[in-house]
Backbone as a ProteinNet text record, in pm:
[ID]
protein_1_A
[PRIMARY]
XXXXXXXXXXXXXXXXXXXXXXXXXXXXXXXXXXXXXXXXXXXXXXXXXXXXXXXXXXXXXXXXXXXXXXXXXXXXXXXXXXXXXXXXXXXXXXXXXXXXXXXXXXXXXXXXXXXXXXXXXXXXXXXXXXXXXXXX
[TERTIARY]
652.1	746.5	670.8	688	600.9	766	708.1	859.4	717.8	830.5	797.8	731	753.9	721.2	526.2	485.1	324.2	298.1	182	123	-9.6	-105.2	-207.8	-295.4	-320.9	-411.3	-536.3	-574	-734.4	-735.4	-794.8	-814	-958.6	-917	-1095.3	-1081.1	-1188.6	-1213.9	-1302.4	-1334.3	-1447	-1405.4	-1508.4	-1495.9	-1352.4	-1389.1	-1339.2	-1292.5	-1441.8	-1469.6	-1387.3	-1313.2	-1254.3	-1120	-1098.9	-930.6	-816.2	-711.4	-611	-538.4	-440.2	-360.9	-240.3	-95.1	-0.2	132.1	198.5	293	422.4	498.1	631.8	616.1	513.2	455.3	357.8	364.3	257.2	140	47.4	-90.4	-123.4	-137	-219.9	-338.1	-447.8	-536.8	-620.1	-640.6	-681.6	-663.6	-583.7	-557.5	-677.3	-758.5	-889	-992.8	-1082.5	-1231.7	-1278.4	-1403.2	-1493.6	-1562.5	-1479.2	-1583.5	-1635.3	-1759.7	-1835.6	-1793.3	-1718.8	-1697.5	-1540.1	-1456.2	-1323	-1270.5	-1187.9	-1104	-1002.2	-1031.9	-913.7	-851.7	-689.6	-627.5	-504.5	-422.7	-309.4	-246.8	-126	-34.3	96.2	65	225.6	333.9	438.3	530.3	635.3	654.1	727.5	905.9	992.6	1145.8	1163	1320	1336.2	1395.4	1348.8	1357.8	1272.6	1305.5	1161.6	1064.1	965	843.7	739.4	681.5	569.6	470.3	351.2	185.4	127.9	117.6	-24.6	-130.8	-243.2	-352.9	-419	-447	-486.9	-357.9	-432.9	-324.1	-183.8	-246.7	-192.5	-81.1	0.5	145.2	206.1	208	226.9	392.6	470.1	626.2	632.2	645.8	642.2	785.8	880.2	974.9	958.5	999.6	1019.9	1105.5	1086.8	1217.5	1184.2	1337.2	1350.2	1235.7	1218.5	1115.7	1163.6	1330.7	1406.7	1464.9	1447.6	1495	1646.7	1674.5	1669.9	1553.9	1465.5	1374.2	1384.4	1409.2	1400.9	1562.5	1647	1705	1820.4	1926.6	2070	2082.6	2195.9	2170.7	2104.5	2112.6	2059.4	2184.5	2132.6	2200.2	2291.4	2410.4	2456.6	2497	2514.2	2454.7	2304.5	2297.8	2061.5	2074.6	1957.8	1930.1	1801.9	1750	1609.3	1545.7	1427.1	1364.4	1261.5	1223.4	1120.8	1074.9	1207.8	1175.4	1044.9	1048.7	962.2	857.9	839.3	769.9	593.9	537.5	378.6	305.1	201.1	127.6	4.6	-105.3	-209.4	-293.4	-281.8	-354.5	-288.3	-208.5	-113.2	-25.3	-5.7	69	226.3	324.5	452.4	500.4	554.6	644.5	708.4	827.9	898.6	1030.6	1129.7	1252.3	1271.6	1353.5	1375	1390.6	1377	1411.5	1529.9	1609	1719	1802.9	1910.5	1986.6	1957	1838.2	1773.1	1644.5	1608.8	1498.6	1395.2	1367.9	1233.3	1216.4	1026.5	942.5	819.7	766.3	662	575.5	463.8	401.2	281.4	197.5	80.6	-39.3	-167.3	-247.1	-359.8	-370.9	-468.6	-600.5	-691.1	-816.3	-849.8	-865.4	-916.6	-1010.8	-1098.9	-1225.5	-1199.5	-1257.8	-1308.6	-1415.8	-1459.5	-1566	-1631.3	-1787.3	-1887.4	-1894.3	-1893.6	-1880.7	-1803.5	-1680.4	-1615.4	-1463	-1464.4	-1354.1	-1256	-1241.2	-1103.2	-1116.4	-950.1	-927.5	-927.7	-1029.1	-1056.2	-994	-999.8	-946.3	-1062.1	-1082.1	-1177.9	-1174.8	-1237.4	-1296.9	-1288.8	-1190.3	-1191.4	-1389.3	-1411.1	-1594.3	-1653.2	-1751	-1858.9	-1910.8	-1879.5	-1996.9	-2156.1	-2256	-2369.5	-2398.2	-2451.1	-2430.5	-2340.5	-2267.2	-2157.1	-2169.4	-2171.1	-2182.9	-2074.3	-2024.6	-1875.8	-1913.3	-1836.6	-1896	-1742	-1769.8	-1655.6	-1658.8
132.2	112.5	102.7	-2	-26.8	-60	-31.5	-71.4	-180.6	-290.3	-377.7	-470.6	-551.9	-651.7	-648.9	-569.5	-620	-467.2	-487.8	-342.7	-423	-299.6	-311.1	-287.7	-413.2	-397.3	-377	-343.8	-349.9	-395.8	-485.4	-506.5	-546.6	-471.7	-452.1	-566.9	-559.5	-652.1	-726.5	-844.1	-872.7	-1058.8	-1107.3	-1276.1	-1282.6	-1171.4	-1152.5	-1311.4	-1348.9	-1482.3	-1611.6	-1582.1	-1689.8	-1655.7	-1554.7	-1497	-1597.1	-1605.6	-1651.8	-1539.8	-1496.8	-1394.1	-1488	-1419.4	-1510.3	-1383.2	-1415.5	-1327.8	-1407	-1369.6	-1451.3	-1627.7	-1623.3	-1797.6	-1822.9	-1766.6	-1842.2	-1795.6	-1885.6	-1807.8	-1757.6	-1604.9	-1517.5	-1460.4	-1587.1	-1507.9	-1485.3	-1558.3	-1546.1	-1475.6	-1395.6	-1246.2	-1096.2	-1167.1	-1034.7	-1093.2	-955.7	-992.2	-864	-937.2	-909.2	-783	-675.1	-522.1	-491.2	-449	-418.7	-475	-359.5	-413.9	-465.4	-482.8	-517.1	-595.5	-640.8	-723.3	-638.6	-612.5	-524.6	-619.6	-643.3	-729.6	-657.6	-689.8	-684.6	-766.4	-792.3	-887.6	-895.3	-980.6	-980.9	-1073.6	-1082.3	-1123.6	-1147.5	-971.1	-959.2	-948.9	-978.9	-1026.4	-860.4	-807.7	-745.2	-662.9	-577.4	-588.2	-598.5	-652.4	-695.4	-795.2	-814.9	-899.6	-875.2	-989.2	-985.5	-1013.6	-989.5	-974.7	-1014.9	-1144.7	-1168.7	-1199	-1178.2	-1217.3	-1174.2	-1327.9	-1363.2	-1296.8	-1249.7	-1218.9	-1049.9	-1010.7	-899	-912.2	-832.8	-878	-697.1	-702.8	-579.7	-595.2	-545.2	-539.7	-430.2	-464.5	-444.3	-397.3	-314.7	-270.5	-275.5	-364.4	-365.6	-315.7	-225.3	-166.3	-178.8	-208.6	-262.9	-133.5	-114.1	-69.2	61.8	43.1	134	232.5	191.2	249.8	244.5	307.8	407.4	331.9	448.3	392.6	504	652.7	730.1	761.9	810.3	897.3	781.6	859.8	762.5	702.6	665.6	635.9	728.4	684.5	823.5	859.2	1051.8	1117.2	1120.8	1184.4	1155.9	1282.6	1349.4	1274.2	1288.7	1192.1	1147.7	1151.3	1228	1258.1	1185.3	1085.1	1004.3	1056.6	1117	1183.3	1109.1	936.9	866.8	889.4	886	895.8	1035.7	1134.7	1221.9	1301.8	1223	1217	1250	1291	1251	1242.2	1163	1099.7	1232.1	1216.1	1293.6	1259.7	1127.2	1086.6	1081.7	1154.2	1212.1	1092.4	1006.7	878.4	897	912.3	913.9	781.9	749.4	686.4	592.9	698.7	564.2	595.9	485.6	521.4	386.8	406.2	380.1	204.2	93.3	-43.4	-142.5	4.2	-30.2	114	99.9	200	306.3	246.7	342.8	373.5	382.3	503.3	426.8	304.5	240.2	243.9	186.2	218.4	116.8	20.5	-20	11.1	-60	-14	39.5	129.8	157	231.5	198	326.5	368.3	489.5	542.2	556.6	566.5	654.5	797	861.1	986	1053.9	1146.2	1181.1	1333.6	1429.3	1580.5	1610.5	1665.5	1695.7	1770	1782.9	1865.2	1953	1966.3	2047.5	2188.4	2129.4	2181.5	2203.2	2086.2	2095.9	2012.6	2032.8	1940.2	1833.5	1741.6	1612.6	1552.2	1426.5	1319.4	1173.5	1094.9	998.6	914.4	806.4	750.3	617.5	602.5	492.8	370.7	252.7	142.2	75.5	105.1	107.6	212.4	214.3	339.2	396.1	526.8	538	560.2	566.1	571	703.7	725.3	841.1	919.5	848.2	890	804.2	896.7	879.6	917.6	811.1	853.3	835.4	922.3	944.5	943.4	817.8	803.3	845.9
-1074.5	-966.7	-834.4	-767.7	-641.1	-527.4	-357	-290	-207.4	-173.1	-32.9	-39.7	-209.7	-214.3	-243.6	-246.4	-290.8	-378.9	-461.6	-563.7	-524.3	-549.9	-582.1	-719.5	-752.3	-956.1	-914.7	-1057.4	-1102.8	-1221.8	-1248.7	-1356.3	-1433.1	-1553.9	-1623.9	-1780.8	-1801.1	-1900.1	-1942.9	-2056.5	-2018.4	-1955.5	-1944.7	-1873.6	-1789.9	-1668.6	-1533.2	-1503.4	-1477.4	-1366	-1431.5	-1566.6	-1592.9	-1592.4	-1550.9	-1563.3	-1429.4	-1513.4	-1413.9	-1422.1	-1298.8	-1289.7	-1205.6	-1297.8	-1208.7	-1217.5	-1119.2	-1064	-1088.5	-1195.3	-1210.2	-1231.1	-1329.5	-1336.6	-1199.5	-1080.5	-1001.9	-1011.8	-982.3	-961.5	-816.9	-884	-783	-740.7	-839.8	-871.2	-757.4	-629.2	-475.1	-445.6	-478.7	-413.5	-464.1	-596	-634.3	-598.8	-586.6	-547.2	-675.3	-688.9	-796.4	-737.7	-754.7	-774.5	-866	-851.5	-956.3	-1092.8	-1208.7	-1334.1	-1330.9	-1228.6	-1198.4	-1130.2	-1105.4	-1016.6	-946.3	-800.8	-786	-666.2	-589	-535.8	-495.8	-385.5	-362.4	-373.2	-485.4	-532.3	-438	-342	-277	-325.1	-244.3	-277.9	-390.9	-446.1	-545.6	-499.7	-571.1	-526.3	-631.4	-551.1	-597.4	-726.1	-797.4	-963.7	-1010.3	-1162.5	-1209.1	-1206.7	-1203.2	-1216.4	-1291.9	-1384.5	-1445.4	-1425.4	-1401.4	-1367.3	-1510.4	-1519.3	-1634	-1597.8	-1718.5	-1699.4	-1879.4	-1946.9	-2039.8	-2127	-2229.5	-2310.3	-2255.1	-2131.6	-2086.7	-2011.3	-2009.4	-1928	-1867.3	-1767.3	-1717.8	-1634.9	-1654	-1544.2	-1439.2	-1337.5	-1234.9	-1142.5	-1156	-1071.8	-936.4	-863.4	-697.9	-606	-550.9	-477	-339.5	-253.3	-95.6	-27.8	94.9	155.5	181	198.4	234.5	125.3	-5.1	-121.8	-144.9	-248.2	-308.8	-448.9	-467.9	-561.6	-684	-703.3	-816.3	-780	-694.6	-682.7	-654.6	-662.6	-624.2	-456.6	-403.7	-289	-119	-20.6	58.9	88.8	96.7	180.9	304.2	288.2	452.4	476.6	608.7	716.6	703.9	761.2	714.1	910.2	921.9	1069.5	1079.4	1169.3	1181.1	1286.7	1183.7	1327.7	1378.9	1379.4	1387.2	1526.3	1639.4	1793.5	1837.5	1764	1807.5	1701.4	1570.6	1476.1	1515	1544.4	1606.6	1421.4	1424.8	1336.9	1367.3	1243.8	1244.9	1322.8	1382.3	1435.9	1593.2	1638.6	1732.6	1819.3	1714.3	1740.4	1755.6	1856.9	1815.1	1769.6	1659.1	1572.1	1641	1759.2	1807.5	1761.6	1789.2	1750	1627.5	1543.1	1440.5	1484	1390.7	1368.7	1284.5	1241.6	1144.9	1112	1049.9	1015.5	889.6	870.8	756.2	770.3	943.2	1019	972.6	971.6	954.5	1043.9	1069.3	1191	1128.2	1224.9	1152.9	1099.1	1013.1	915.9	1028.8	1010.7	1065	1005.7	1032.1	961.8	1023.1	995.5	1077	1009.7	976.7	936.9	981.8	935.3	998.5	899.2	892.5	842	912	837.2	883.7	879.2	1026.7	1046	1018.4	970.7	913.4	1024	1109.8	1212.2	1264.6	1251.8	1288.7	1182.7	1086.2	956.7	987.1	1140.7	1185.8	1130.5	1144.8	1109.8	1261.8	1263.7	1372.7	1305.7	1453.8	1381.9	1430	1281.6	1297.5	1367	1476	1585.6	1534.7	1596.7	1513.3	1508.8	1590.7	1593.4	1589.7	1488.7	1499.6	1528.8	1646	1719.5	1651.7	1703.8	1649.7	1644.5	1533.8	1441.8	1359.9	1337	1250.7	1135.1	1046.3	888.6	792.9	788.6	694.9	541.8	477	354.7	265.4	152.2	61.8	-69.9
[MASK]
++++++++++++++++++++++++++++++++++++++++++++++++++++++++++++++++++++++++++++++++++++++++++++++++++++++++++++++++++++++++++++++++++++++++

């Protein structure tokens, strides 16, 4: 079960470099790059429900749910209170006020890393400063 229209695969196997991968009959295969022993990719543009992901003889289904859900549970709650307007992020970002009646907020992301130093969570510099060694 993936929401918002794209999942992310990996896929292993052998004769990678000749694989087609298609999403509901199209080909998606532009969407992987060759890691190491895998193909890993973000498959967008799935409609909502089901969809099938092949590649050679493999066929994987794919559940798509709206961004907004309901994805495990029945519909939402009421009264549903949106607390997006004063939300702060780890990265001490406030949110904002909501974009629809079901408290969306655009997508955003942060990086952040903890420091050997000190333990805290920082957020990491869209550029590097020099000397900083991030470790994955």
């Amino acid at each position: 079960m993936v929401s918002d229209g794209n999942v992310l695969l990996g896929i292993t196997g052998r004769r990678l470099d000749e694989l087609t991968v298609k999403l509901n009959g199209k080909d998606v295969t532009d969407a992987f790059t060759r890691q190491s022993d895998r193909l890993i990719g973000v498959v967008e543009g799935l409609v909502n429900g089901r969809n099938s992901i092949t590649a050679a003889n493999a066929r994987l289904v794919v559940t798509n749910y709206p961004r907004t859900g309901p994805m495990l549970a029945g519909p939402h709650e009421t009264p549903f209170i949106c607390g997006t307007a004063g939300f702060i992020t780890l990265a001490k970002v406030k949110l904002g006020p909501p974009t629809d009646t079901n408290c969306s907020v655009p997508t955003r992301i942060d990086y952040l890393y903890r420091s050997t130093i000190d333990r805290s969570l920082k957020v990491l510099p869209a550029t590097r400063p020099a000397g900083l060694h991030v470790r994955w």
